[in-house]
N, C-alpha and C positions, 0 to 999 in steps of 0.2 A: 220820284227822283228827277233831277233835273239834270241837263247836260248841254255842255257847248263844246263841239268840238268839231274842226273841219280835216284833218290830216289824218294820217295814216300812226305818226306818232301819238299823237291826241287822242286816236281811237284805240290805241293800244291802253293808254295809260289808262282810260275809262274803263276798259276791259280788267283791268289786272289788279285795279281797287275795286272795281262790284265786284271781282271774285272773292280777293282777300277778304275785303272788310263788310261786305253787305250794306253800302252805306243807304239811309235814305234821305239820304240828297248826297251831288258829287256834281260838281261844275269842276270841267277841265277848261280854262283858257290858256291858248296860244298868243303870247308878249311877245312874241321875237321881234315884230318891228319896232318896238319900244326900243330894242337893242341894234339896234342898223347900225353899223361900225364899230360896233362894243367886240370885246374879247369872245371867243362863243359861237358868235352870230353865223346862224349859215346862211349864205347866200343864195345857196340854190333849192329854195324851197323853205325856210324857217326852220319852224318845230323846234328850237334850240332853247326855249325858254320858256316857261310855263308858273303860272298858277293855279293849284288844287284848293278846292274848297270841299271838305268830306265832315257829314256827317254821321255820325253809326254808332250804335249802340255797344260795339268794341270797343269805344275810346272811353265809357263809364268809367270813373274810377280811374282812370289813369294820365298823369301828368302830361305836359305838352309833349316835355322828351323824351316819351313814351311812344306817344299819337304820334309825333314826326317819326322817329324809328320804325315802327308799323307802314308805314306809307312809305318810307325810305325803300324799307324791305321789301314790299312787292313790286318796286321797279328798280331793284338793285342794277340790274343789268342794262337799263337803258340809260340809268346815271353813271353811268361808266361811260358807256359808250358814243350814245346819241343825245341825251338831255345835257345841257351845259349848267342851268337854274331851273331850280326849281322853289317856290313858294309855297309853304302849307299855312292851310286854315283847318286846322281838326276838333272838331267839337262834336261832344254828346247829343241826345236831343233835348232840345228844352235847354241848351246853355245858351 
């Protein structure tokens, strides 16, 4: 499994998809400064914007809007509150 992640958000999100989903592979990237002056953006400290790349044998069989949903769901609560974007990449293995 692979991972990138420097924050306390980042380590969260990494945390709460290898619980949900068991993936084997999961890169969290932190984009916030991609976003510096954008709607969103926080200023003090980032973490406002992100890319997931998961993959796991949970996503088998089931469509993208499925696999986003899945991932949606185990950070319900930080897309509310603390994620402003978020980007998925959800694939099987071998896709």
């Amino acid at each position: 499994m692979t991972d990138q992640f420097t924050g306390p958000i980042a380590a969260e999100i990494h945390q709460r998809l290898t619980a949900a989903l068991s993936p084997t592979r999961l890169v969290v990237r932190d984009d916030s400064e991609k976003h510096r002056g954008h709607g969103g953006y926080n200023p003090n400290g980032g973490e406002s914007h992100f890319t997931v790349e998961v993959e796991s044998t949970a996503f088998a069989g089931q469509s993208r809007l499925a696999r986003q949903r899945a991932v949606n769901a185990a950070l319900a609560d930080l897309l509310k509150e603390r994620v402003h974007a978020l980007a998925i990449v959800a694939k099987a293995p071998g896709e």
